[in-house]
C-alpha angles and dihedrals in degrees: 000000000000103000124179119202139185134201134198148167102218092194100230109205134124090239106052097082095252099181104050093047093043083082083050092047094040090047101053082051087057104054094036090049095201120187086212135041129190119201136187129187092008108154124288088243116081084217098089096056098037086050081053085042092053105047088044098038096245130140110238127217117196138205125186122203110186093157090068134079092327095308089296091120095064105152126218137178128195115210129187094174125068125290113210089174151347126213127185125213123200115218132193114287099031099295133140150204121209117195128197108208100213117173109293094355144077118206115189129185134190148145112234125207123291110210109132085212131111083237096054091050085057087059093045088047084055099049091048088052101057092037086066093050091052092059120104111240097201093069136047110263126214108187115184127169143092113316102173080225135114122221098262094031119115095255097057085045095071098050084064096053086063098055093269119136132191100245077220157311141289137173098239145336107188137091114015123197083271099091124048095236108170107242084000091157084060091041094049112124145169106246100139122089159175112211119190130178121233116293097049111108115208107227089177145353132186149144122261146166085060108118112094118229117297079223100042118026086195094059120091140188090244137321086272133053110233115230121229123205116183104212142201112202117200 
């Protein structure tokens, strides 16, 4: 099965100027045509995804998360190819990851914990943890979302240990010009990713939802660029 997918952080915040970006969000969909699409931080309303869903001809599968951070880290997932099931895990801290069952593959997104402490990284280490015991062995796995890691950071490393890959690598993901971040260029990471288990050949692999608005050059698709990975599952 050749399966592209596409990840991204939607920045879910009042002040982020949602509405106008959501043309910007719902047009990079269009031109890369995914058959799944992984979301982070979208609102706590469904409203929001189903409204995406409707205009690209997707099915939407929503996960509210008002227990953290304020309900800014609400999950989604659009799907074109068939669902056979959907399962939640909860995760230290109130996170969560939410997983599609399609036929021969298991897709699972989800928004780990940001805390830059060494405290914060033992949490992430924990969720991670239990993330890779929650997946199922019998099918190949392609987890994508917002780690808070970076690709040689501790977090990420247990996802390898447990037969998980970075589809690829990119020089950062996080922040984008959106957000008016002092010394933001030095602070730039990678901390976005698509993880797959052995047996998933990576056809292609790229960053997106990274051009600024034609009309605002100051208006961009989200705080993060979403990350693509086109797939073929065995």
């Amino acid at each position: 099965m050749n399966l592209t997918l596409v990840t991204l952080n939607v920045f879910n915040n009042p002040d982020s100027r949602a509405g106008e970006r959501e043309p910007l969000i719902v047009g990079e969909l269009e031109r890369l045509d995914p058959a799944i699409v992984c979301l982070q931080e979208v609102d706590l309303d469904a409203a929001q995804v189903q409204r995406w869903a409707e205009a690209l001809d997707y099915r939407s599968f929503h996960l509210p998360n008002p227990g953290a951070a304020g309900g800014i880290k609400s999950l989604a997932m659009l799907a074109r190819l068939p669902v056979e099931a959907l399962d939640v895990l909860e995760l230290p801290r109130d996170d969560r990851a939410l997983r599609l069952h399609l036929d021969g593959v298991d897709v699972v997104t989800t928004h780990l914990l940001y805390d830059p402490t060494r405290a914060g990284s033992e949490v992430r280490v924990e969720q991670a943890e239990r993330l890779v015991q929650w997946l199922r062995a019998d099918v190949p796995n392609i987890v994508a979302g917002d780690f808070n890691s970076v690709p040689d950071g501790r977090t990420v490393a247990v996802m390898r240990r447990a037969g998980l890959r970075p589809a690829g690598r990119s020089d950062w993901t996080h922040p984008t010009p959106l957000v008016d971040i002092p010394g933001a260029s030095e602070r730039r990471a990678a901390v976005d990713h698509i993880l797959v288990s052995e047996g998933i050949d990576v056809d292609d692999y790229g960053v997106c939802f990274g051009d600024s608005s034609d009309d605002d050059p100051a208006l961009y698709p989200s705080d993060h660029r979403g990350l693509m990975a086109r797939l073929t599952i065995p």
